[in-house]
Every structure is written in structure tokens, then in C-alpha cells.
TIMARMAR-373983 format. One record per residue (C-alpha): y, x, z; residue in three letters. Coordinates in steps of 0.02 Angstrom, whole numbers, padded with zeros to 5 digits, always signed. Last residue first. Example, Ala and Ser with C-alpha at 12.3 -4.5 7.8 and 13.67 -1.06 7.14 Angstrom:
2
-00053+00684+00357ser-00225+00615+00390ala
END
This chain:
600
+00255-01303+00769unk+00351-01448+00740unk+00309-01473+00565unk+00470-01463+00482unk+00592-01395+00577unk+00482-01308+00687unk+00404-01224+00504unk+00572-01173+00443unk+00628-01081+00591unk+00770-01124+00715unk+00824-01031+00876unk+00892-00877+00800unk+01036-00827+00901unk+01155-00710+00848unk+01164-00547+00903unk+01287-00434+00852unk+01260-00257+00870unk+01352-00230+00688unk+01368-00381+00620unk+01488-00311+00476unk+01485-00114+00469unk+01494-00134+00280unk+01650-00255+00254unk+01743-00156+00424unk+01690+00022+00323unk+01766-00041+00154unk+01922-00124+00264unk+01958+00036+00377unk+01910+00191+00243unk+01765+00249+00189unk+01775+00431+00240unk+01887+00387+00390unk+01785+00271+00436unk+01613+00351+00409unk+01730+00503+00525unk+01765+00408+00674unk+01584+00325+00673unk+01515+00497+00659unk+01593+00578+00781unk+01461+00589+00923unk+01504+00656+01111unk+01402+00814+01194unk+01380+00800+01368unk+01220+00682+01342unk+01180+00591+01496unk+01023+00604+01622unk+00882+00522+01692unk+00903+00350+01631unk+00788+00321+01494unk+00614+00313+01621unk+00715+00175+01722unk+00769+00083+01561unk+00575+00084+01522unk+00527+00022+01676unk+00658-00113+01663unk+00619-00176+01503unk+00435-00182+01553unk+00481-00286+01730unk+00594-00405+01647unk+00436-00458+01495unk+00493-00542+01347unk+00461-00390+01238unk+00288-00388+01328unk+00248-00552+01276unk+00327-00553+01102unk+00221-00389+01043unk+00174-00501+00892unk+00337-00514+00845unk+00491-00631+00897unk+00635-00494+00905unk+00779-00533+01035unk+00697-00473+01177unk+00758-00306+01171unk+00936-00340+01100unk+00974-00450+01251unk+00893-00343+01382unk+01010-00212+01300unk+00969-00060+01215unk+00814+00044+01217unk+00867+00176+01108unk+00744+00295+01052unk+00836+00459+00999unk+00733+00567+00882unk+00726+00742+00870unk+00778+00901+00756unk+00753+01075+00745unk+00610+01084+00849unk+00540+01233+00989unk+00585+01162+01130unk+00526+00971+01118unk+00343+01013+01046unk+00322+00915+00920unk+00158+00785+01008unk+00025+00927+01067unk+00018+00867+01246unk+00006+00681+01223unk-00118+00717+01077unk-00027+00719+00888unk-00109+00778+00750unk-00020+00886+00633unk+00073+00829+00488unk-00002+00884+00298unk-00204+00847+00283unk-00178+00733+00431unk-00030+00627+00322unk+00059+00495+00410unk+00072+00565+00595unk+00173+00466+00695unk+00157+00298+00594unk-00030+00311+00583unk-00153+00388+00473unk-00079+00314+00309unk-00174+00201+00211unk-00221+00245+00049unk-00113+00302-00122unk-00009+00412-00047unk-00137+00554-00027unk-00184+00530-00218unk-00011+00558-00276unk-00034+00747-00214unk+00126+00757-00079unk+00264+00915-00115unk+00375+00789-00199unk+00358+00675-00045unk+00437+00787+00056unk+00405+00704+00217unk+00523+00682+00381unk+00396+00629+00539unk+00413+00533+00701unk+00341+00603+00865unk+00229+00555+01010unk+00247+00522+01195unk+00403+00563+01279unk+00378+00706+01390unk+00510+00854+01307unk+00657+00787+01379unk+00678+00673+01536unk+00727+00526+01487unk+00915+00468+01416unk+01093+00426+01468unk+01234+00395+01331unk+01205+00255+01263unk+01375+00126+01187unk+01399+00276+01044unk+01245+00267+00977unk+01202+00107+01018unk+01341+00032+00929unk+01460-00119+00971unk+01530-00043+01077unk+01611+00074+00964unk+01724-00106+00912unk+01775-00117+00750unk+01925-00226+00720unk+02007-00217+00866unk+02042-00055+00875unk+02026+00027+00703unk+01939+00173+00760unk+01877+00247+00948unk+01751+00382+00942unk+01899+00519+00974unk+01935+00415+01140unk+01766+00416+01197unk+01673+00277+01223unk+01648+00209+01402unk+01457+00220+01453unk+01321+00086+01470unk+01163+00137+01570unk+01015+00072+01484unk+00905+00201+01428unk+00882+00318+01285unk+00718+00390+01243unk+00686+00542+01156unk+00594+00572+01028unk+00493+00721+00944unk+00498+00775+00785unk+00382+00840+00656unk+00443+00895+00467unk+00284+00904+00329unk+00310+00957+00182unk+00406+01062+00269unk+00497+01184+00375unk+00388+01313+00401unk+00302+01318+00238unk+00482+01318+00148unk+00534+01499+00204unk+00594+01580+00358unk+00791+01609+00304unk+00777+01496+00151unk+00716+01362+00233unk+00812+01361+00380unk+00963+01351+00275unk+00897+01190+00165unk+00840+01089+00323unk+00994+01134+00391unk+01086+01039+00247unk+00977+00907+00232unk+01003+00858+00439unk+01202+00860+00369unk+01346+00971+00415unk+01499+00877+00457unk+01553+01018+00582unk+01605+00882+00727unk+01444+00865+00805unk+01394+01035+00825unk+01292+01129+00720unk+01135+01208+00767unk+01147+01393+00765unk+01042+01399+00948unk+00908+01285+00883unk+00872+01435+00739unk+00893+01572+00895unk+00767+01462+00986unk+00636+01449+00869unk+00640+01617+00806unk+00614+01672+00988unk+00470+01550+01007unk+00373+01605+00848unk+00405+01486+00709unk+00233+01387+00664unk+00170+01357+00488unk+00180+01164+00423unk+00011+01093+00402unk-00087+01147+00233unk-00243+01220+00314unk-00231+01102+00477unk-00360+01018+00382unk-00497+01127+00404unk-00628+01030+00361unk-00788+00985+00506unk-00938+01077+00444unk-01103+00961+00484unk-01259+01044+00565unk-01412+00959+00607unk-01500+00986+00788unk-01553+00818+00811unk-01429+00786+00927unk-01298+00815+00812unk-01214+00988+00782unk-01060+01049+00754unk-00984+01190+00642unk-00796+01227+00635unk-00630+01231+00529unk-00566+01063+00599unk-00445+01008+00717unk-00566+00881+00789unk-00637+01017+00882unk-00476+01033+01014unk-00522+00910+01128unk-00712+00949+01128unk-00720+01136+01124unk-00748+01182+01316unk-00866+01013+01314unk-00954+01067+01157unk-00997+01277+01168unk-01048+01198+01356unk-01176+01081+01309unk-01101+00915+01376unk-01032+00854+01246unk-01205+00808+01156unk-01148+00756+00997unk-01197+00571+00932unk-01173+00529+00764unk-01052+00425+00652unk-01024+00402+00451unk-00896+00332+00347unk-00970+00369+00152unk-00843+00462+00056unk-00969+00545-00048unk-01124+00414-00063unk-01256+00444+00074unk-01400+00578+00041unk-01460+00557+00232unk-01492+00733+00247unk-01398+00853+00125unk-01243+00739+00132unk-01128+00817-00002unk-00982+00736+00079unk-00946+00633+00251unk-00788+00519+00302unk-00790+00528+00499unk-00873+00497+00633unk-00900+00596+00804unk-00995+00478+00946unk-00884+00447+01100unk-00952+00259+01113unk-00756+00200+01075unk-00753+00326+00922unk-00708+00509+00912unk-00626+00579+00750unk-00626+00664+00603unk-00520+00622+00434unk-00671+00731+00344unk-00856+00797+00379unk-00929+00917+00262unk-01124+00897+00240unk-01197+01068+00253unk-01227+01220+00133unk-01214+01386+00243unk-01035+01460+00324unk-00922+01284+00276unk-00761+01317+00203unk-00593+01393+00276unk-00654+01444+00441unk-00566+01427+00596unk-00576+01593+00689unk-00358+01628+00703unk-00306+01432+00690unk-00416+01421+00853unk-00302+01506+00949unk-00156+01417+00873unk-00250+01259+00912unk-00275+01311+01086unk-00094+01338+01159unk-00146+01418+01315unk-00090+01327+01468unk-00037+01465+01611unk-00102+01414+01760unk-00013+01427+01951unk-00078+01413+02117unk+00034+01343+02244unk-00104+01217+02352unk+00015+01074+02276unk-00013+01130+02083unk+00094+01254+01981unk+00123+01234+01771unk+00174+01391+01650unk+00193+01337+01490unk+00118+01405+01312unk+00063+01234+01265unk+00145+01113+01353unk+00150+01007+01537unk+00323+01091+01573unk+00376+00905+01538unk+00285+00825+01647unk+00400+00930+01801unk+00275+01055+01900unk+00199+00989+02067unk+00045+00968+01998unk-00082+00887+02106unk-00232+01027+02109unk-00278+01096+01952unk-00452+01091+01887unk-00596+01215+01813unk-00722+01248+01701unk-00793+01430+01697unk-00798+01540+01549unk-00921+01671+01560unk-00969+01822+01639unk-00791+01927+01641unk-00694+01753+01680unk-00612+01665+01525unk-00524+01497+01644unk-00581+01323+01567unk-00492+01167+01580unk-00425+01021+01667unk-00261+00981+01719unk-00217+00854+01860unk-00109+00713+01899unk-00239+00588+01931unk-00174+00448+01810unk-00087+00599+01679unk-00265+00673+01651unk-00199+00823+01541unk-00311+00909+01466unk-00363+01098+01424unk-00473+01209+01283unk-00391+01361+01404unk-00308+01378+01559unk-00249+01582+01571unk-00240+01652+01749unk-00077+01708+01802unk-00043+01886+01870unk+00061+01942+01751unk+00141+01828+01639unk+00014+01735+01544unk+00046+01777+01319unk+00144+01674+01220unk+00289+01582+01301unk+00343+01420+01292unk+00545+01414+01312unk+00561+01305+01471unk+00597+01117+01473unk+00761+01078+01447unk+00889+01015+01589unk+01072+00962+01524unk+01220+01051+01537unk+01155+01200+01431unk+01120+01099+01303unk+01000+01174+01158unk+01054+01065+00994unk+00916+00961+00936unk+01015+00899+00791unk+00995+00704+00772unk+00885+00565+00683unk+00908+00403+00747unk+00792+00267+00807unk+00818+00088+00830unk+00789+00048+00665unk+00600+00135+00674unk+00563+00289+00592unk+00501+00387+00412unk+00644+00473+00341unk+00581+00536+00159unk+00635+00691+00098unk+00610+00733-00112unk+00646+00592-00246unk+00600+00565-00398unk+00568+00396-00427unk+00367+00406-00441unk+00380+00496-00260unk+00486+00377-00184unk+00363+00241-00233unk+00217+00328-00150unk+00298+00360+00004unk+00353+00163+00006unk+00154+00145-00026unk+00109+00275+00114unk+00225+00205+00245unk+00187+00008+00183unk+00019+00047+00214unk+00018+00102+00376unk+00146-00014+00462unk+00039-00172+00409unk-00112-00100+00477unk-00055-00050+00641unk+00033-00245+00629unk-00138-00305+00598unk-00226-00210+00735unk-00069-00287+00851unk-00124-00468+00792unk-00086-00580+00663unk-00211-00514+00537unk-00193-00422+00399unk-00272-00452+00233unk-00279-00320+00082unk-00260-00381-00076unk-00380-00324-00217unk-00315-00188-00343unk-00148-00148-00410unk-00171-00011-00536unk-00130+00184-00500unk-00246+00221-00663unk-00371+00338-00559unk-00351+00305-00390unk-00357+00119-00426unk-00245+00048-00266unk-00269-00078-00141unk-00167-00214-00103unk-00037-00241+00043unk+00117-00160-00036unk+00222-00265-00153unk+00159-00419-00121unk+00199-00410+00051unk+00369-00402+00030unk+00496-00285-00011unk+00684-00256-00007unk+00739-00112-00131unk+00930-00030-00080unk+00989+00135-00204unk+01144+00203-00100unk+01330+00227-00159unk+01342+00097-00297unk+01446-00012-00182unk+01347-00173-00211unk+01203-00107-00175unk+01268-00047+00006unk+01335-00246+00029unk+01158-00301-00043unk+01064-00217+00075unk+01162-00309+00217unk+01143-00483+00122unk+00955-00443+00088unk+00945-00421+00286unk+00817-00589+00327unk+00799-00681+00455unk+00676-00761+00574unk+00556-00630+00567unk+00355-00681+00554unk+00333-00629+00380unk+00366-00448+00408unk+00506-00386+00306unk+00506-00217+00190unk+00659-00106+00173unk+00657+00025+00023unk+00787+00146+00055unk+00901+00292-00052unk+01031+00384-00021unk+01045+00450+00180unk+01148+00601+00223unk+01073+00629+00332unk+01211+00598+00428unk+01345+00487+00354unk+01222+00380+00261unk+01104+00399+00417unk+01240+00338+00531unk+01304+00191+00412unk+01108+00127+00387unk+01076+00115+00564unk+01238+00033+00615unk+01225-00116+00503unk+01040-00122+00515unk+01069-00154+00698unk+01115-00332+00709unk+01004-00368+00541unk+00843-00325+00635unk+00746-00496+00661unk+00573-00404+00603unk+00583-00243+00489unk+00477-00123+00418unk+00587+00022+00382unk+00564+00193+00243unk+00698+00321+00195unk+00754+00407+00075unk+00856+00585+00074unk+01012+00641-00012unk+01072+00776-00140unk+01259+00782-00191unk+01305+00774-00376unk+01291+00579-00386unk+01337+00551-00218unk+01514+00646-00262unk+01543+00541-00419unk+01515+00388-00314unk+01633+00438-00182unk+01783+00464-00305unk+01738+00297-00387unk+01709+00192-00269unk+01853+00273-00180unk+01966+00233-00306unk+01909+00045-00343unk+01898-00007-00140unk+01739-00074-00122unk+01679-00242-00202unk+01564-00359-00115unk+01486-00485-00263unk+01398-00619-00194unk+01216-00675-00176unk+01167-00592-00341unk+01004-00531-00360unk+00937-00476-00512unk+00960-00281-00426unk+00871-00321-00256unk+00694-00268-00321unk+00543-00301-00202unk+00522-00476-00262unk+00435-00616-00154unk+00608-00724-00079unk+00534-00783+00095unk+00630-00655+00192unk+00806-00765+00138unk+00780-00858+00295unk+00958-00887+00330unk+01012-00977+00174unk+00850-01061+00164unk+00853-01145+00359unk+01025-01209+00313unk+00946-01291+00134unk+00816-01349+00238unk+00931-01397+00375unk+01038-01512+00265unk+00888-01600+00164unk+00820-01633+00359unk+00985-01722+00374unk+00973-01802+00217unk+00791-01881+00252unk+00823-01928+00408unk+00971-02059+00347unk+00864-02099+00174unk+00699-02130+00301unk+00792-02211+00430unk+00850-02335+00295unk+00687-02360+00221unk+00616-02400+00400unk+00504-02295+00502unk+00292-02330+00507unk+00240-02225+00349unk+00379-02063+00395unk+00298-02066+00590unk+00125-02092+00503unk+00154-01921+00386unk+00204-01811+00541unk+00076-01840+00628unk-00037-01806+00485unk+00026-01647+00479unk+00113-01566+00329unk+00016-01470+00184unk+00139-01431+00045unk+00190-01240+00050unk+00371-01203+00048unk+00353-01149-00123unk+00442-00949-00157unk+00621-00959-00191unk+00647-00845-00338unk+00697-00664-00415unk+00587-00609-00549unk+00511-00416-00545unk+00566-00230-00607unk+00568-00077-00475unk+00699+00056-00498unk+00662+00206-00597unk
END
């Protein structure tokens, strides 16, 4: 079902400075019919490039211009899209139409991408209904461009109507805010339409096969038990400032808290089931705790007590969370609650980063109890190691033309749904700023489309694999209760708690054991300052971009990507020309509506 609403110009908004007002009172007529064309001229300029201020979510009663694709292939590759199953995907966007272009091509040809709902934020300075419209046009891909309206207001859990609007400030909490609820409503809306995966990164992020190179360092295989001779680190952390591990070693009297020296191990050996070494030369193996704990969590709560969901710590380290059937305090269900637990009685401090994970019993300081829900109870189950590598091992390679969809379906069948989905984790890796020559087989049309032009082709060098903080996610939204989609997600990484695993630095996807990743690509100094956001002073800031192209520049992918060569030859020079158009261009957005007008 595709989403119904008018098509207009939204008002301008009225209220002008009084500045402005005098300087119109005190110039002559004449000035005023002169100055008043030309600013007539850059509104209407200033409208044809800010086409983010048009309210409806539905691009279909639009009609900028019609693009048409080549007749016979319209029709031979719409008949095939029709029969051939595709994913959705999700983007928030700000000032992002030179890599839309690129983005949407490689997930079409990938993923294979079908369907996507694109929302703007209000501060970008342009708008990509004219690249949406292009894939519209075509009939090959379902295109929605949102707005506000469409996604920040509450929702009646019981009749799924529109409630009260929900304000967002112009800050980074307001952008968190922003991001989470257009996830879960764009979730939401894929559901009601039908549809099963849902993609759920950033434009400058591309799913990929995490195909094992041997050319390339990987971290080691985790493995499950400590080799002989090694102690066993458990309930650990990481304190990445002093470089040392934390954690408790299972002695015959009881369990004793201890600390690394200095690692001298790489970061990303820093895992569960790894095997780490410190500067004196002792060595730990890191237990992985949650699927320890996985074995004793309980289900429901031992004796009657207050359950305790969507845990956490707060700033003051006190445990909150949403509480039901509250046998002391007799607050409403759902109530937010927070109490102080004494970490430092030792059943607390060896369980304290690991307790959130649910299944257990604490207690506050006045001795009441509160059962903390399992809700790792519908996460994704865990492949051992060795299935894990032999699945990474049949990977495809680049030139194969399998999709993500289409491993997604094999693994499935050979270990079964649960350990695939609903939930898919990946982690990322980060792609710096050395330029490489494209390949030979990359290069098509020359002259006409130029490889680089794309990031994916232009980026070959990345970071060190398997330390990049947190994942992304891929969601089967059919498998998702209605109700989970109808509040705001968790966070961008990890949507869903009750269905995608929390992420810690050391428990993001771990990098050895997943299907599929994420590459990050930094891009040019050009391309990373060009987006005005709230982030604006550290996007504008030399010494960021060049920490960040240091930690992307470790070392370069042996293995080339097709895809470009083979969209073309799928779609053919002119069709893929007309819908690669822009394509890491980046033209300069100097002007917005309100400088023109109000000077601000």
C-alpha cells in the first residue's frame, strides 16, 4: 500500500525582521520593483533547489519530469523485480544527493534493494526528490520521501492513530531523537506494506560479504574454552584510556578481581573468547560472559517481585528502568523508575557489566528485590565458531552475482532462521582516505561515467578489522510485533533490545564470526565537510578528518568490486548514465532561503 497525501509548497512563514522592514520603508519605489524582482528570481531559485520543504511523504502525485528508461528493458527488468524478492531500506538524510546516486545503484544491484522511504532533516540545503523520482520513474524500486510530519508524533497502541507531536530540539539529543523514531516508524511502515528485510544504515555505508581474506590481517577465530595453561578473565572491561582489562579470575576460594598490565595484544583481539597478553607477558583468556550467563538466566522472576524492563545505568550509576507489578511503591505499569544498588558487594561489582542483560535478581539498598527480564530471550542464537567460519568461508566472491538476500536465505536453511534473523548484526569497518586507481574491469563507458566518482570503487584502504565501535542492523520486520515499532527505537545500532543485542565496545558483532559488515567510508575532506548539521563543528574540523583518515588507512582490500561494471551492463549505458547522475558530485550550497531573506 503506498502512502496517500497532497503534494504542495509549504508557507514560507511570514515574520521578517524589523530591519529588514525599515530598509524596504526608507528605499525608493523604483529600488523596491528592481529588488523586488531579483529577490522574486532567487526565491523561485532557492525553491527549485530546496525541494525538502514539500510536507508529503508520498512521491507518486509528484511530477517534476518524466525520466523514461529504455521501453524493453523496462519491461524485461520490471517483470523480473516483480517475481524476484528484495529488501527495504531506511535513510535520514542532510545535503546527501552526491552520494544517493551511488548508494541506491549498489544496494539495487546488491541487496538487491526494492523498496526505500527517505526522510530529510529540516536543516539540509537540498533536497533528493529528483533522485527518488528518477528510480520511481522506472518502476523498478518503490521511493517515499518523508518529512517530519510523517514520523515525529506519537502513536495510539491500540488503534495505531497519530497522537501528539513530538518536539526535537536542535541539538545532538535532538538528532538521537530524530534518528530513533524515524527507524521504528519507517519499520513500522514496511511492515503494514508487506515487506520482510529492512537495511537500516547511513548513506555512506555499504553492506558487503565478510569474506575471510587471507591477504589481509583478521583477528583470531574466538575460541571457547582457555588453552592450557591460561587463566580465564571473567565479568571483564575494557578501560581503552589506561590500556588495561579488568576482571575476575575463578580461584579454588573465591573469585578474585584482577587487572592486566599494558596490553601488548592488537585492540582487536580485545573479544570474547580471545586470548590477550600484557607487558609483564602474562596472558588472559576473556570469557564471553553473556553466553555464560545465557546458561543460569532465568526466564521469569523466582518469587513475586516488581519486573524491571529496557534496563540501564544512569549518570549517578543508579539502575532504572520501566517497572511492572510494583509490590512496594504500587506505581502505574510502565512507570520509569531508578534506585541505588550497592556495586560494591561483590555478587554486584563481578556482575555489574553484564547484569543489564537480564534474567537475574537485584537488590536495592533497602534490601528489595526487582527481577530484571530476560530480553536476550528472542535475540538471534549464536553459531559456534567453526560453523561460523566454514559459513564465512562459502562466501561468494565478487563476481558470482549472488545477493546479501540470497545468503541470507542459504544460511537459513542450513542452521535455521533463529540464527540468522529477526534480528541481523554487523559490524563496520572504516574506510580511509587513500585514493586508489580503479581497476580496469571497474572501468565503463569512459568518459561518461567516471569510477571515480564512487567511493566504493575510489577507497580501497581501511582500519584495522574487528575494533570499530558498534554495528548496524538488517530487520525482518515481518517477524516484529507491531507494538515494538510503534515507540522509539533504542538507538540506531541496536533498534530493538527485545530482538538485537546490546552493543558495549567489546560485545559490538563480533568481526570474525559475521556474515556480513559494513564499510564506513570517510571520503574526501570535501565530501566530509560538505553537510551543514548539527555536528557542523567537528565536521569542519582538519584535525578530526585526519584522525579518522589515519585510523582508515591501515590496510587495502585485495579483492576488487564489480558492481558498477555489471549495474551497467544490466541497465545499460544511457539508463545507468540518467540514474547514476551526480554521482560524487559536489556542488556547492552556499544559499538558503532564510540568508536570502532575512540574513540569518
Amino acid at each position: 500500500m503506498k502512502r496517500q497525501s497532497h503534494q504542495h509548497l509549504r508557507p514560507l512563514g511570514m515574520q521578517r525582521d524589523n530591519k529588514f522592514l525599515l530598509l524596504l520603508h526608507n528605499i525608493s519605489l523604483g529600488h523596491l520593483f528592481f529588488s523586488g524582482g531579483i529577490l522574486y528570481l532567487l526565491i523561485v531559485g532557492v525553491l527549485v533547489n530546496h525541494l525538502s520543504v514539500l510536507p508529503s511523504s508520498s512521491l507518486n502525485n509528484v511530477h517534476i519530469r518524466h525520466i523514461s528508461i529504455d521501453n524493453t528493458l523496462h519491461h524485461e527488468l520490471a517483470a523480473d523485480n516483480a517475481h524476484k524478492e528484495g529488501a527495504s531500506a531506511c535513510l535520514l538524510v542532510n545535503d546527501e544527493n552526491p552520494r544517493l546516486p551511488e548508494w541506491i545503484a549498489y544496494h539495487y544491484h546488491t541487496l538487491p534493494l526494492r523498496s526505500l522511504n527517505v526522510a530529510v532533516d529540516p536543516s539540509s540545503r537540498s533536497s533528493p526528490l529528483d533522485i527518488l523520482q528518477r528510480w520511481n520513474d522506472t518502476g523498478l524500486m518503490e521511493m517515499q520521501l518523508w518529512n517530519d510530519d510523517d514520523y515525529l508524533h506519537e502513536i495510539d497502541s491500540a488503534t495505531g492513530a497519530k497522537m501528539k507531536r513530538i518536539k526535537v530540539t536542535p541539538d545532538v539529543h535532538g538528532h538521537r531523537i530524530r534518528q530513533n523514531h524515524f527507524i521504528n516508524k519507517c519499520m513500522l511502515d514496511f511492515k503494514r506494506r508487506k515487506k520482510q528485510w529492512v537495511l537500516l544504515i547511513d548513506v555512506d555505508e555499504y553492506i558487503t560479504f565478510n569474506r575471510i581474506d587471507d591477504n589481509n590481517q583478521e583477528p583470531d577465530f574466538p575460541v571457547e574454552k582457555a588453552p592450557d595453561g591460561i587463566p580465564t578473565l571473567m565479568d571483564w572491561t575494557w578501560d581503552s584510556s589506561e590500556g588495561v582489562i579488568e576482571g575476575w579470575i575463578d580461584t579454588l576460594s573465591s573469585p578474585t578481581k584482577v587487572a592486566t598490565g599494558s596490553l601488548v595484544s592488537m585492540p582487536m583481539q580485545i573479544q570474547p573468547g580471545g586470548v590477550v597478553t600484557d607487558s609483564t607477558g602474562d596472558s588472559y583468556y576473556l570469557r564471553d560472559d553473556r553466553a555464560v550467563r545465557d546458561l543460569d538466566a532465568l526466564d521469569q522472576p523466582p518469587e513475586p517481585m516488581p519486573i524491571l524492563k529496557y534496563v540501564m545505568a544512569d549518570s549517578d550509576d543508579k539502575l532504572c528502568g520501566e517497572i511492572f507489578n510494583d509490590v512496594y511503591d504500587e506505581k502505574w505499569d510502565e512507570s520509569w523508575v531508578c534506585f541505588e544498588v550497592d556495586w560494591e558487594a561483590p555478587e554486584n561489582e563481578q556482575k555489574k557489566t553484564n547484569i543489564f542483560h537480564g534474567g537475574y535478581v537485584v537488590e536495592d539498598l533497602q534490601q528489595r528485590k526487582y527481577f530484571l527480564e530476560k530480553e536476550q530471550a528472542l535475540w538471534p542464537k549464536r553459531l559456534a565458531v567453526e560453523d561460523a567460519k566454514d559459513a564465512r568461508e562459502r562466501l561468494p566472491r565478487v563476481d558470482e552475482r549472488k545477493t546479501i538476500l540470497d545468503v541470507v536465505k542459504e544460511e537459513s536453511n542450513r542452521h535455521g532462521y533463529e540464527t540468522m534473523g529477526p534480528c541481523i548484526m554487523m559490524p563496520r569497518l572504516r574506510y580511509g582516505s587513500f585514493e586508489v586507481q580503479p581497476e580496469a574491469a571497474t572501468v565503463v563507458t569512459p568518459g561518461e561515467i567516471d569510477p571515480k566518482n564512487f567511493v566504493t570503487l575510489r577507497y580501497r584502504w581501511h582500519g584495522a578489522k574487528g575494533v570499530y565501535v558498534y554495528g548496524k542492523t538488517m530487520i525482518d520486520v515481518s517477524q516484529i510485533p507491531t507494538e515494538e515499532l510503534q515507540v522509539e527505537a533504542e538507538n540506531v545500532h541496536a533498534p530493538l533490545c527485545h530482538y538485537c543485542p546490546r552493543q558495549e565496545w567489546y560485545y559490538s558483532p563480533q568481526y570474525v564470526t559475521s556474515l556480513f559488515r559494513v564499510n564506513h567510508y570517510l571520503d574526501s575532506f570535501e565530501a566530509y565537510t560538505y553537510r551543514k548539521d548539527i555536528r557542523v563543528e567537528l565536521r569542519q574540523s582538519v584535525d578530526r578528518y585526519n584522525t579518522l583518515a589515519k585510523e582508515g588507512n591501515h590496510s587495502m582490500d585485495t579483492e576488487g568490486s564489480h558492481w558498477l561494471q555489471e549495474f551497467v551492463q544490466d541497465m545499460g549505458s544511457e539508463n545507468a548514465k540518467m540514474l547514476l547522475a551526480g554521482a560524487g558530485i559536489f556542488p556547492r550550497l552556499d544559499w538558503s532561503l532564510s540568508k536570502i531573506l532575512w540574513g540569518k
